[in-house]
PDB file of N, CA, C and O in Angstrom:
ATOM      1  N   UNK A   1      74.072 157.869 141.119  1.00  0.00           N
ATOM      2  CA  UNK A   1      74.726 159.146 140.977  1.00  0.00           C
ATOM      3  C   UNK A   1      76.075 158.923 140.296  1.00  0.00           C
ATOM      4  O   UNK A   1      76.868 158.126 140.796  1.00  0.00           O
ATOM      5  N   UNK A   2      76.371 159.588 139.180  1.00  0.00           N
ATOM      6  CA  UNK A   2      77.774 159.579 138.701  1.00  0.00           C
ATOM      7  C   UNK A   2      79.037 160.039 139.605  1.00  0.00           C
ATOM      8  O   UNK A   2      79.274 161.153 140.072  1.00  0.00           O
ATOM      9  N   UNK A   3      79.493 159.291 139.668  1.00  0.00           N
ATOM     10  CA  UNK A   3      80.706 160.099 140.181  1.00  0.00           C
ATOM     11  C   UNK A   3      82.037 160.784 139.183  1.00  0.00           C
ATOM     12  O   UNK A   3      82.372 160.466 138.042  1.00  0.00           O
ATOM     13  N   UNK A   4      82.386 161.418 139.742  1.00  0.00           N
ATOM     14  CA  UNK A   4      83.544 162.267 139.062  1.00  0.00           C
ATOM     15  C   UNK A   4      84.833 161.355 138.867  1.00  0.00           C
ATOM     16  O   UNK A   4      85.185 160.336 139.461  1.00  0.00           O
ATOM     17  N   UNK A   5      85.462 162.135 137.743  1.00  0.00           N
ATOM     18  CA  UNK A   5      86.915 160.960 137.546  1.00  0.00           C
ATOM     19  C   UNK A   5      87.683 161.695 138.480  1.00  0.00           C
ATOM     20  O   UNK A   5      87.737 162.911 138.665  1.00  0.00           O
ATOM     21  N   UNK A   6      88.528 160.341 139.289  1.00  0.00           N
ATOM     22  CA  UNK A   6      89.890 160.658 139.976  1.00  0.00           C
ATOM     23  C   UNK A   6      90.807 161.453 139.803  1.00  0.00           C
ATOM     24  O   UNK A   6      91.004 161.653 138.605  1.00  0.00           O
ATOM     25  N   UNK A   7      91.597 162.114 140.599  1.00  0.00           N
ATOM     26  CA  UNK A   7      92.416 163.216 140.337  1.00  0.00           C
ATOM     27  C   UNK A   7      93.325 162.685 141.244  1.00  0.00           C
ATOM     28  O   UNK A   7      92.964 162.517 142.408  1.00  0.00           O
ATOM     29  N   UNK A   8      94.673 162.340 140.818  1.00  0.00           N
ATOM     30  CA  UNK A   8      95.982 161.997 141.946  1.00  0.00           C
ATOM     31  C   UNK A   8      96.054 163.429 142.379  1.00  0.00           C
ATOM     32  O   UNK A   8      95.428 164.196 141.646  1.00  0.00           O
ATOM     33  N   UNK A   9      96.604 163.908 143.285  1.00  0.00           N
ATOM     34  CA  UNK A   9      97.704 164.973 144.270  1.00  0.00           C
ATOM     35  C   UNK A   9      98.452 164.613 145.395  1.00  0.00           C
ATOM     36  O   UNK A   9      98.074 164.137 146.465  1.00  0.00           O
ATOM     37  N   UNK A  10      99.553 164.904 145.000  1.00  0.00           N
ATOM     38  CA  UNK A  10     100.602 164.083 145.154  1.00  0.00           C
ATOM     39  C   UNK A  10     100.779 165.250 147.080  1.00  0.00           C
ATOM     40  O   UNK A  10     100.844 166.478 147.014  1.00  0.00           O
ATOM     41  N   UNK A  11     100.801 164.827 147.878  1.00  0.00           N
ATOM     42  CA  UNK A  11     101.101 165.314 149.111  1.00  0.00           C
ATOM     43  C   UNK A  11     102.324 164.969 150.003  1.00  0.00           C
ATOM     44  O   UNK A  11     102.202 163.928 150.647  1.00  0.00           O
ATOM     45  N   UNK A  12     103.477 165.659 150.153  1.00  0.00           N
ATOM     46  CA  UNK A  12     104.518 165.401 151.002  1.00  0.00           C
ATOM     47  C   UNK A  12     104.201 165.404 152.426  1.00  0.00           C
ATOM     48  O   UNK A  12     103.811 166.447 152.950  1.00  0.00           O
ATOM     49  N   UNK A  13     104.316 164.473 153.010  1.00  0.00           N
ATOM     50  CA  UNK A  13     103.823 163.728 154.486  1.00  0.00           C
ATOM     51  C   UNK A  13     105.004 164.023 155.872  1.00  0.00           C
ATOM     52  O   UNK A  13     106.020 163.403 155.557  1.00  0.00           O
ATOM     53  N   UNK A  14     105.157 164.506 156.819  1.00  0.00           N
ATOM     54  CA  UNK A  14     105.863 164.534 157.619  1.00  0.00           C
ATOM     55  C   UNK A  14     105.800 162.897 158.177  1.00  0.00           C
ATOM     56  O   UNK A  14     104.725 162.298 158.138  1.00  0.00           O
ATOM     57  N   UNK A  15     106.840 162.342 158.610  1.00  0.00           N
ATOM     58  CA  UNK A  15     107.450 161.216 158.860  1.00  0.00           C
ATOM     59  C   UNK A  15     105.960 160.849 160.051  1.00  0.00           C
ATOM     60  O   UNK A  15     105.447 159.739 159.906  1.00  0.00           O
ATOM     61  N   UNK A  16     105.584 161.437 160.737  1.00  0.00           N
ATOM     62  CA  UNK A  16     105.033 161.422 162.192  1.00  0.00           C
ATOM     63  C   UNK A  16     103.822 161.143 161.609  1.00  0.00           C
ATOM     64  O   UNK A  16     103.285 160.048 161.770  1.00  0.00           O
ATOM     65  N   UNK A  17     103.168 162.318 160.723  1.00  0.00           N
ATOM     66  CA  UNK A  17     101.920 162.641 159.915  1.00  0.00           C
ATOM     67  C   UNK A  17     101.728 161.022 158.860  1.00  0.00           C
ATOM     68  O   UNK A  17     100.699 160.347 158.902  1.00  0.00           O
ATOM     69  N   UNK A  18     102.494 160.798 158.311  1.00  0.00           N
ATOM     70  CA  UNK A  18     102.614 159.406 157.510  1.00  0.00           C
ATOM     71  C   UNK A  18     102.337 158.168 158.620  1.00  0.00           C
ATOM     72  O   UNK A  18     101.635 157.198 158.332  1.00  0.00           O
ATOM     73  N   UNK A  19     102.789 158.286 159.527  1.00  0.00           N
ATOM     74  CA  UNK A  19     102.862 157.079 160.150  1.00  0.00           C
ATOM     75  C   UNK A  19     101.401 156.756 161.106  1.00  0.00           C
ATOM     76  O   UNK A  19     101.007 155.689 161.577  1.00  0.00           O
ATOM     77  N   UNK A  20     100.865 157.988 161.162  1.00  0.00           N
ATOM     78  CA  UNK A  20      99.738 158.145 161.346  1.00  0.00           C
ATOM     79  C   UNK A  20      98.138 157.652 161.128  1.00  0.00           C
ATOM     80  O   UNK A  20      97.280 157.063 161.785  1.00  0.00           O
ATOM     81  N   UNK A  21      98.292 158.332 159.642  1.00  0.00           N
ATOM     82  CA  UNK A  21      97.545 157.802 158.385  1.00  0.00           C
ATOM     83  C   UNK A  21      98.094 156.394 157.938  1.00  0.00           C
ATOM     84  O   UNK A  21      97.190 155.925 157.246  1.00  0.00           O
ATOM     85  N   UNK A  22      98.625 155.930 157.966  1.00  0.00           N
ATOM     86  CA  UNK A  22      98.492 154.612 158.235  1.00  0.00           C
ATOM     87  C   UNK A  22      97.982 153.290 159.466  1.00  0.00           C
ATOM     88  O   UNK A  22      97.415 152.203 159.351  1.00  0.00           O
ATOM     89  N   UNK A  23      98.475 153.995 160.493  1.00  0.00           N
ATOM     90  CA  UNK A  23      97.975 153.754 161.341  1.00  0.00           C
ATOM     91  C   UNK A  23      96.326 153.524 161.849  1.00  0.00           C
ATOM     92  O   UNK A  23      95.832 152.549 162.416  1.00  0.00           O
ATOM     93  N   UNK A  24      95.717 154.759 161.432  1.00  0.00           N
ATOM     94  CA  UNK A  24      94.494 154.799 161.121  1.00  0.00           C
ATOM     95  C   UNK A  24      93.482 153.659 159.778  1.00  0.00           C
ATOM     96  O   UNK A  24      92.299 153.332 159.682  1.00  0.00           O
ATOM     97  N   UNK A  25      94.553 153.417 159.077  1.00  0.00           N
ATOM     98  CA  UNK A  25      94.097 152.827 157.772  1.00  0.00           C
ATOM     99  C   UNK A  25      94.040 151.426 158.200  1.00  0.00           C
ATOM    100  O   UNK A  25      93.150 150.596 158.010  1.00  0.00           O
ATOM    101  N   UNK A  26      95.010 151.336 158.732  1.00  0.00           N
ATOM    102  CA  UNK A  26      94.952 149.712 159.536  1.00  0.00           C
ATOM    103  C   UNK A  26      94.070 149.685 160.611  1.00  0.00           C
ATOM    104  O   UNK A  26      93.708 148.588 161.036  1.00  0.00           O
ATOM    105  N   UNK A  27      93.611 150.846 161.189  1.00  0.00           N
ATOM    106  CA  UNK A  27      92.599 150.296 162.701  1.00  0.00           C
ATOM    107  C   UNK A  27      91.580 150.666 162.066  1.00  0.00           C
ATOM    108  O   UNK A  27      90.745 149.883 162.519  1.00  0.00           O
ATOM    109  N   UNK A  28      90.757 151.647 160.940  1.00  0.00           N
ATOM    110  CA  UNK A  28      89.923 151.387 160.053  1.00  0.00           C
ATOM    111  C   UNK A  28      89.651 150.421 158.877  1.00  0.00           C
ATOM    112  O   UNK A  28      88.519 150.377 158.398  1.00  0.00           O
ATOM    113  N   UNK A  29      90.411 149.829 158.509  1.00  0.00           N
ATOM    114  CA  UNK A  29      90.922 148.463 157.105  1.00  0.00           C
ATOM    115  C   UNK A  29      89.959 149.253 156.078  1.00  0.00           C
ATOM    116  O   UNK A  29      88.914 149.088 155.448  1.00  0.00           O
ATOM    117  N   UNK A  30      91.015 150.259 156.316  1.00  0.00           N
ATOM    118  CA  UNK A  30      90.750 151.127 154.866  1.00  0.00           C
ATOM    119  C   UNK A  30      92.006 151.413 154.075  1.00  0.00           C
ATOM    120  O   UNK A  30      93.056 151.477 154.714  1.00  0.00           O
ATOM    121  N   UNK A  31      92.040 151.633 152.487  1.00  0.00           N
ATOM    122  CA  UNK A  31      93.201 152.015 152.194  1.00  0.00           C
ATOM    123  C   UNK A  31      93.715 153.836 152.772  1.00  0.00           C
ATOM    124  O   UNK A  31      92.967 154.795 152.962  1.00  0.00           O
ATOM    125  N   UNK A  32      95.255 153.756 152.922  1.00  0.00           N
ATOM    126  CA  UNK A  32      95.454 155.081 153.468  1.00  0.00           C
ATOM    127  C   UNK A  32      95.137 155.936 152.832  1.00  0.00           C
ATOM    128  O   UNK A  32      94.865 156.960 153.459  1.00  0.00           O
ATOM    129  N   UNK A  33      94.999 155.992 151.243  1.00  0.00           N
ATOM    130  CA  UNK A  33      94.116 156.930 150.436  1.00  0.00           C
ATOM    131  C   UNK A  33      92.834 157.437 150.636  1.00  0.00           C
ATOM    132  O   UNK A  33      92.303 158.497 150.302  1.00  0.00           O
ATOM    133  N   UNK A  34      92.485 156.554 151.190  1.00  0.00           N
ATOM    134  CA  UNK A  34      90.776 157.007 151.190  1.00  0.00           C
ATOM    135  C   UNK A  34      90.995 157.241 152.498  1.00  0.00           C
ATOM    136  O   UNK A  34      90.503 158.366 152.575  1.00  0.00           O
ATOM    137  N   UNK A  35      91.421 156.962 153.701  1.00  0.00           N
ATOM    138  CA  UNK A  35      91.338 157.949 155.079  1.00  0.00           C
ATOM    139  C   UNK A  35      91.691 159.023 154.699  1.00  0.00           C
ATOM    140  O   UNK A  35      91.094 159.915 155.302  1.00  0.00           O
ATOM    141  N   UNK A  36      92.645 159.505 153.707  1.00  0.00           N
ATOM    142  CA  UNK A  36      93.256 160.690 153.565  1.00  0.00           C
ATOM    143  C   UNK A  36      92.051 161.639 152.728  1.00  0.00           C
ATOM    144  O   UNK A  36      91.653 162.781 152.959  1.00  0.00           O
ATOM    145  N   UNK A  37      91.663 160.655 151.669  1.00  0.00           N
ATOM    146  CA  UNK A  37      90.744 161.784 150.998  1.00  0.00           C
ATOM    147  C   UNK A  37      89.604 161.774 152.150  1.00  0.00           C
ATOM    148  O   UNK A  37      88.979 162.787 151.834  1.00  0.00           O
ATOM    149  N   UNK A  38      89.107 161.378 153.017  1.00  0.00           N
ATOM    150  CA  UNK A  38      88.056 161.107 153.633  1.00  0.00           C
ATOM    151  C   UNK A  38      88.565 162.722 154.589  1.00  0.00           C
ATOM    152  O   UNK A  38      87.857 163.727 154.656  1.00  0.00           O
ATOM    153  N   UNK A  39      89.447 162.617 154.998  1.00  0.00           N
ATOM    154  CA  UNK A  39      90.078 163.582 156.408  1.00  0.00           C
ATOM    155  C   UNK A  39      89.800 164.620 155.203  1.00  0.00           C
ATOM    156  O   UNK A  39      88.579 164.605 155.051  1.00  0.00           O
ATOM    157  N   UNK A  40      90.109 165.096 154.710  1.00  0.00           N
ATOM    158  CA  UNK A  40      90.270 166.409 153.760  1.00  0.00           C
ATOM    159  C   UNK A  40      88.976 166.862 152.861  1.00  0.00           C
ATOM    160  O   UNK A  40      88.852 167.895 152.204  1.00  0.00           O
ATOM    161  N   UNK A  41      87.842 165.541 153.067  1.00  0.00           N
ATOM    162  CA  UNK A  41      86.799 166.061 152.662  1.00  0.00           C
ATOM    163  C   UNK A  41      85.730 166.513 153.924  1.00  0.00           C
ATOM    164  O   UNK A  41      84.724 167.216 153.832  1.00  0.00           O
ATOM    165  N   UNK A  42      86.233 165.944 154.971  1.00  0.00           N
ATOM    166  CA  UNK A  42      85.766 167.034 156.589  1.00  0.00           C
ATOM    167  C   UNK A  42      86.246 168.230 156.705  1.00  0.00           C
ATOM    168  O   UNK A  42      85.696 169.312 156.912  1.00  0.00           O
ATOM    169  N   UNK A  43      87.876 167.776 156.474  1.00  0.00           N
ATOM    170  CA  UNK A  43      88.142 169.375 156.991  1.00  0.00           C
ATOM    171  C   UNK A  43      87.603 170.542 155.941  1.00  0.00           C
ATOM    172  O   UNK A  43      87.171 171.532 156.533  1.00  0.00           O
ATOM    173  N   UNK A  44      87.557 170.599 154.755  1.00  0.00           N
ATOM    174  CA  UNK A  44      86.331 171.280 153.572  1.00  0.00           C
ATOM    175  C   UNK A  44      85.451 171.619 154.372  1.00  0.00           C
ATOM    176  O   UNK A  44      85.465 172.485 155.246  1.00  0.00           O
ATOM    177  N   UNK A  45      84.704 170.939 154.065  1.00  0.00           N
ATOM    178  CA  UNK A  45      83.077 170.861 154.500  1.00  0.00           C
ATOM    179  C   UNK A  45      83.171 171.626 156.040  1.00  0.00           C
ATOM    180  O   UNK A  45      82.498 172.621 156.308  1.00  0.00           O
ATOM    181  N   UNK A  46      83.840 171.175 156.712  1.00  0.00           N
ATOM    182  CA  UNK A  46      83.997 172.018 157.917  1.00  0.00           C
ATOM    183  C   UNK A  46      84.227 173.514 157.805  1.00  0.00           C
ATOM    184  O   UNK A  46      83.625 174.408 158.399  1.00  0.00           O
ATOM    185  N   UNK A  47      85.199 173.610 156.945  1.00  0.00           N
ATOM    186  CA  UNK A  47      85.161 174.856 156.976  1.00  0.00           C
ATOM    187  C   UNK A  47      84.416 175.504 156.130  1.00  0.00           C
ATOM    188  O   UNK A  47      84.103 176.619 156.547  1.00  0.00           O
ATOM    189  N   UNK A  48      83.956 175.199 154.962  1.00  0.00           N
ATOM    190  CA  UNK A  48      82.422 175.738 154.314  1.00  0.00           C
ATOM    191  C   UNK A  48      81.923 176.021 155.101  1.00  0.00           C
ATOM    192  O   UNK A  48      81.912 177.235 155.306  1.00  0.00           O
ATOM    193  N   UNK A  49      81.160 175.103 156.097  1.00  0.00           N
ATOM    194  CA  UNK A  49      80.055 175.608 157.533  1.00  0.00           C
ATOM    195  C   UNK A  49      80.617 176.727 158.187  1.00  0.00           C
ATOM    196  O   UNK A  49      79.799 177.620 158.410  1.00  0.00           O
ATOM    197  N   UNK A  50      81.993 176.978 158.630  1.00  0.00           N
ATOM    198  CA  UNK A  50      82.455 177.763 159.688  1.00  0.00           C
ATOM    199  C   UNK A  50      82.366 178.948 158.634  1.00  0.00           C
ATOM    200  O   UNK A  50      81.792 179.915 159.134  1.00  0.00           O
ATOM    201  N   UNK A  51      82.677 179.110 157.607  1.00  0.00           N
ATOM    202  CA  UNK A  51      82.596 180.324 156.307  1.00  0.00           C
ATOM    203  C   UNK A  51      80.886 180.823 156.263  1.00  0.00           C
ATOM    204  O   UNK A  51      80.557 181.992 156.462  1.00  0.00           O
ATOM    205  N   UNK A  52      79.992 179.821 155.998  1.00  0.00           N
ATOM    206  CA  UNK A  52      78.318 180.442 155.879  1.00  0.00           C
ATOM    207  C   UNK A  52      78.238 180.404 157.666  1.00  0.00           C
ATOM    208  O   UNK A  52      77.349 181.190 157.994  1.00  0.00           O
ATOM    209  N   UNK A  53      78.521 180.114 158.216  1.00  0.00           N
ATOM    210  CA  UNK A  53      78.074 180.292 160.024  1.00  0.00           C
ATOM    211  C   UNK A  53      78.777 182.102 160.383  1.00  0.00           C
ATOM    212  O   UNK A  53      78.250 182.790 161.257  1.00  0.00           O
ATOM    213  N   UNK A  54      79.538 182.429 159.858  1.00  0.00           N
ATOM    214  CA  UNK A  54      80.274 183.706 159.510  1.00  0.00           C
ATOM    215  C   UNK A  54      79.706 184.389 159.048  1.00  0.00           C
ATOM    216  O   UNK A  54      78.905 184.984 159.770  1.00  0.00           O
ATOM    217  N   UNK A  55      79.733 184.628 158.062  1.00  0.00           N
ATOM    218  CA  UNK A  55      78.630 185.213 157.490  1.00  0.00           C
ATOM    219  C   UNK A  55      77.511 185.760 157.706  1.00  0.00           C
ATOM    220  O   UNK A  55      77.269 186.936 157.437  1.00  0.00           O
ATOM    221  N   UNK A  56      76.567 184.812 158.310  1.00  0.00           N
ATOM    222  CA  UNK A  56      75.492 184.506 158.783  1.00  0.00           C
ATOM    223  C   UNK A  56      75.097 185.700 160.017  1.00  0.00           C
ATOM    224  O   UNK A  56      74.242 186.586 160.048  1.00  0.00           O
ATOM    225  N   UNK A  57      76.192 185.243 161.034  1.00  0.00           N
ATOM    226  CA  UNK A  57      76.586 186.138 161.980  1.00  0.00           C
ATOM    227  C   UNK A  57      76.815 187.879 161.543  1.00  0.00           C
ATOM    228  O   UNK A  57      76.355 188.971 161.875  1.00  0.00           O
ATOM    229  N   UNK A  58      77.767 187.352 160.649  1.00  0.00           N
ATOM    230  CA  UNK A  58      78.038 188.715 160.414  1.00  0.00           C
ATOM    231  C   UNK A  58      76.765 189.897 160.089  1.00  0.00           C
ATOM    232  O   UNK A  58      76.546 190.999 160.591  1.00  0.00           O
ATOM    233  N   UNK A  59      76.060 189.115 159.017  1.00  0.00           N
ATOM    234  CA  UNK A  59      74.923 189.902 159.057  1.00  0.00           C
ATOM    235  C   UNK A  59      73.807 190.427 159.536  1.00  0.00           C
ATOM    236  O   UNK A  59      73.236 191.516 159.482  1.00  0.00           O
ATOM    237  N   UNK A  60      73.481 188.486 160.438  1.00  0.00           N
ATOM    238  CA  UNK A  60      72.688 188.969 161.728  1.00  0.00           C
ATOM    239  C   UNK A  60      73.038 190.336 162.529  1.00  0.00           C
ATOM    240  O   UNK A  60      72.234 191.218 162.833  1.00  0.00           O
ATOM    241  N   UNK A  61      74.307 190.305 162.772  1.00  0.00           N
ATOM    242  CA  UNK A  61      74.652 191.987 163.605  1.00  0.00           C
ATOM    243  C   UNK A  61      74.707 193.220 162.997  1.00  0.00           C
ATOM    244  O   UNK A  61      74.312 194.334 163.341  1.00  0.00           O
ATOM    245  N   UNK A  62      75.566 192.585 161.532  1.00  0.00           N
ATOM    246  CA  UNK A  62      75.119 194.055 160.884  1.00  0.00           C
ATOM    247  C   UNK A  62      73.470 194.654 161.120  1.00  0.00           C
ATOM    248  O   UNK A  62      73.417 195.805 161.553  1.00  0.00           O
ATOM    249  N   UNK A  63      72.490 194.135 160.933  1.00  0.00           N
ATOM    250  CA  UNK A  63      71.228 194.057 160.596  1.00  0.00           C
ATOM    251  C   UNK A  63      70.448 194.185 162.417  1.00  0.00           C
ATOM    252  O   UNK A  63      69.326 194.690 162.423  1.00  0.00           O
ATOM    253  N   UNK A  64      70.848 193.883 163.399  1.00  0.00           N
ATOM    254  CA  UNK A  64      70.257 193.827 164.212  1.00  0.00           C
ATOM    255  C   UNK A  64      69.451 194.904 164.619  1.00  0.00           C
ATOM    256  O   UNK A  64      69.904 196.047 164.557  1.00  0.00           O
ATOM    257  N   UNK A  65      68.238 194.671 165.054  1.00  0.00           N
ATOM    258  CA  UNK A  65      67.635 196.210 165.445  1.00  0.00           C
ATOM    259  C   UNK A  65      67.015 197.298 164.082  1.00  0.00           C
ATOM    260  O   UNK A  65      66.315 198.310 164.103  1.00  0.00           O
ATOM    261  N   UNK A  66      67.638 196.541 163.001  1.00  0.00           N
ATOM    262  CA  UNK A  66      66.964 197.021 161.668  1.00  0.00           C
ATOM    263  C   UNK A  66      65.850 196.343 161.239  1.00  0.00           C
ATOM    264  O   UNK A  66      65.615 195.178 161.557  1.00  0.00           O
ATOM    265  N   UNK A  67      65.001 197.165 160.377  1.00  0.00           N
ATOM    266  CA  UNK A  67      63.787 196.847 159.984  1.00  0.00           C
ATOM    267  C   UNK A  67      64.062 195.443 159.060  1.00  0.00           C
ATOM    268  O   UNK A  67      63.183 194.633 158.768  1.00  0.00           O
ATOM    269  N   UNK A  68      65.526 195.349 158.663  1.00  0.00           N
ATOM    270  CA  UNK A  68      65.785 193.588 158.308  1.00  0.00           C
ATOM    271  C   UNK A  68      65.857 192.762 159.340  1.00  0.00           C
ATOM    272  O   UNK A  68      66.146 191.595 159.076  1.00  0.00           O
ATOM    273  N   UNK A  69      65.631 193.117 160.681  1.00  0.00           N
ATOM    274  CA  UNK A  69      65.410 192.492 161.605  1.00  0.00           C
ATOM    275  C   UNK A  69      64.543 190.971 161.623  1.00  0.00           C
ATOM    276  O   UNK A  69      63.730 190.503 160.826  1.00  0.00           O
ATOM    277  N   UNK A  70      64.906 190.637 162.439  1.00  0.00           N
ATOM    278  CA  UNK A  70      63.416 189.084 162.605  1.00  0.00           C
ATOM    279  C   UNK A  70      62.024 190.044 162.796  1.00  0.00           C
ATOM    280  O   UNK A  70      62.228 191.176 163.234  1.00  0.00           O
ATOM    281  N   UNK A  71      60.885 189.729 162.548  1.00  0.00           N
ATOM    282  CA  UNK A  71      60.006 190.721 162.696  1.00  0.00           C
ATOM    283  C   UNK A  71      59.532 189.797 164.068  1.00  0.00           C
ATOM    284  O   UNK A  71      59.720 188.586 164.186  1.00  0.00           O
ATOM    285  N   UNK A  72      58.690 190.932 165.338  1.00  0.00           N
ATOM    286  CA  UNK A  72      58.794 190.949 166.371  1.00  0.00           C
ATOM    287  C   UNK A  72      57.082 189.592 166.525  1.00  0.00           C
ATOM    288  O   UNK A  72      56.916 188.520 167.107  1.00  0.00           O
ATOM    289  N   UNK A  73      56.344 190.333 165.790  1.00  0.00           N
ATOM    290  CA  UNK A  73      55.459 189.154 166.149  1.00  0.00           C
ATOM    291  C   UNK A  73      55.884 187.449 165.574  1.00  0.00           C
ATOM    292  O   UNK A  73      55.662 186.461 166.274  1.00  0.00           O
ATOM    293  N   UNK A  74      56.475 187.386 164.285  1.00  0.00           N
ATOM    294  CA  UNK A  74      56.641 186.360 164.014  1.00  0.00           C
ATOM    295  C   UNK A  74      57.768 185.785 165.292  1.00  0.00           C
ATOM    296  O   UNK A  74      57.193 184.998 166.045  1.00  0.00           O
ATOM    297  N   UNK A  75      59.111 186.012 165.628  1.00  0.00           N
ATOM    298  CA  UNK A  75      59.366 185.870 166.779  1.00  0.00           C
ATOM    299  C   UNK A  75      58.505 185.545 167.985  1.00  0.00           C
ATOM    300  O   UNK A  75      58.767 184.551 168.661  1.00  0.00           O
ATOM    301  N   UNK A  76      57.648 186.215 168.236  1.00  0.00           N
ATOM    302  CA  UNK A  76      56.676 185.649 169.096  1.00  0.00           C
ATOM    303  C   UNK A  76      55.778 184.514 169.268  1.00  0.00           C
ATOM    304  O   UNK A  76      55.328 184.015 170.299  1.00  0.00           O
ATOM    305  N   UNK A  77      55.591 184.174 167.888  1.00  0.00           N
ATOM    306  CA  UNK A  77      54.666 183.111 167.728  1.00  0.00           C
ATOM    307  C   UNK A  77      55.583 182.153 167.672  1.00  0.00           C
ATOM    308  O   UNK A  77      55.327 181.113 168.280  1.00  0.00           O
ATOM    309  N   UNK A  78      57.030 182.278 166.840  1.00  0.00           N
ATOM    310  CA  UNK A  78      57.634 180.879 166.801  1.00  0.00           C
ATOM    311  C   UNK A  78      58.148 180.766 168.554  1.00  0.00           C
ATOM    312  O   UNK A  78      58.249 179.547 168.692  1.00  0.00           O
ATOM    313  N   UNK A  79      58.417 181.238 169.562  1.00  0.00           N
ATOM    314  CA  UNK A  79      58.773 180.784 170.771  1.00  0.00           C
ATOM    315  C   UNK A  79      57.415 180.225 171.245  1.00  0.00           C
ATOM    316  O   UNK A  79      57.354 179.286 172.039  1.00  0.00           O
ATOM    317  N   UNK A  80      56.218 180.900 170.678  1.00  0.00           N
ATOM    318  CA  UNK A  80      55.036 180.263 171.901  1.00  0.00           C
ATOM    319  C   UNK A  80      55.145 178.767 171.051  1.00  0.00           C
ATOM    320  O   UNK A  80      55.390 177.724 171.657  1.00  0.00           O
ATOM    321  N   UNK A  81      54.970 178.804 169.857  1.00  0.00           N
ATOM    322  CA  UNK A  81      54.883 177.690 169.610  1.00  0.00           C
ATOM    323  C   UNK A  81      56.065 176.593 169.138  1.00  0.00           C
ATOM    324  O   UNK A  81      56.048 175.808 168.190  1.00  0.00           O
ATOM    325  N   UNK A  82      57.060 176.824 170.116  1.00  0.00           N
ATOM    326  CA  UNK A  82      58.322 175.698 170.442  1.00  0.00           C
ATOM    327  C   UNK A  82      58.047 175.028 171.701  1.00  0.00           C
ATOM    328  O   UNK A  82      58.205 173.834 171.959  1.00  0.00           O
ATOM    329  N   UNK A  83      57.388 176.445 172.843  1.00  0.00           N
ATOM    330  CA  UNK A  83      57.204 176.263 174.162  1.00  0.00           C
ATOM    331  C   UNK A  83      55.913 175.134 173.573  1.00  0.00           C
ATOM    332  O   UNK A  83      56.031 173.920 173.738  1.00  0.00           O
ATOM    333  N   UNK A  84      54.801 175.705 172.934  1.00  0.00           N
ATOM    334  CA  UNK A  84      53.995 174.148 173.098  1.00  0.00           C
ATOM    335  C   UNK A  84      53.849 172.840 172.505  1.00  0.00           C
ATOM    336  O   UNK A  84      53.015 171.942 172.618  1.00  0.00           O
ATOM    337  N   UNK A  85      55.201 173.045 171.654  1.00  0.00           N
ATOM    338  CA  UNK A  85      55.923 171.375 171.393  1.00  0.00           C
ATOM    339  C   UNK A  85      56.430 171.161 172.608  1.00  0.00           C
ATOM    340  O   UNK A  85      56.097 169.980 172.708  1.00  0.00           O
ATOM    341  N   UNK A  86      56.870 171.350 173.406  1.00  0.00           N
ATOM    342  CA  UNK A  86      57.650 171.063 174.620  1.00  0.00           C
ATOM    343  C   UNK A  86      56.431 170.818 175.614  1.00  0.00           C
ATOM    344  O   UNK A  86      56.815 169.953 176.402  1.00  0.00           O
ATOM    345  N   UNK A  87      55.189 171.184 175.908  1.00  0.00           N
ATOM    346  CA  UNK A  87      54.388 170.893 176.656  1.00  0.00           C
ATOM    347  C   UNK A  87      53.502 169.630 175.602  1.00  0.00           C
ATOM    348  O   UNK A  87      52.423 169.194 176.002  1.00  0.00           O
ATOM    349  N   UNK A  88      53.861 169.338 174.801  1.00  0.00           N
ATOM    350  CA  UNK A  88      52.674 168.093 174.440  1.00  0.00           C
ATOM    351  C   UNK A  88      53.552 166.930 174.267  1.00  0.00           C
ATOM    352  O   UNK A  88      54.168 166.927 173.201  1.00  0.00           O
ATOM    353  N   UNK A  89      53.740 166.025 174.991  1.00  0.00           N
ATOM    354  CA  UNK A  89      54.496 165.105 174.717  1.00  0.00           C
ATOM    355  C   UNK A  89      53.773 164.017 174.044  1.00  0.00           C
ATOM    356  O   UNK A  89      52.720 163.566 174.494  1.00  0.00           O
ATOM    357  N   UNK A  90      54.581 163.407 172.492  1.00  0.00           N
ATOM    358  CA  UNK A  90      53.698 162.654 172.263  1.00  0.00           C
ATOM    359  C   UNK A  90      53.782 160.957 171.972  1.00  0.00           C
ATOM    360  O   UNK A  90      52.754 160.318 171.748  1.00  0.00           O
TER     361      UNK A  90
END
């Protein structure tokens, strides 16, 4: 897979916050750059998920009880058949 070219951004560190990320870099023996890009590519991604999990929600309720609803038999069949993964152990 290609990867993308590097991009510096330059980030002003609180004294506490700096001493930190280093800290970490040494009990990981990683450079503090890459804990840093590493931390900031969770907190992203984290919040992507918490943004489509939103969403998600949101519409589920908008929609509840509407004919965009889950339809009632398919609902039915997927619980019977969770309940009998759970009864066949294999």
């Amino acid at each position: 897979m290609k990867r993308s070219p590097l991009r510096n951004f330059h980030i002003p560190l609180s004294e506490d916050l700096y001493n930190r990320l280093k800290e970490e870099a040494g009990r990981s023996k990683q450079p503090a750059t890459e804990v840093a890009r590493r931390a900031i590519e969770l907190l992203l991604e984290q919040r992507r998920k918490s943004i489509l999990h939103d969403a998600i929600a949101s519409y589920a309720a908008q929609h509840a009880g509407t004919v965009s609803d889950l339809d009632e038999e398919l609902e039915v069949a997927s619980v019977k058949h969770l309940l009998s993964e759970d009864e066949d152990p294999q």
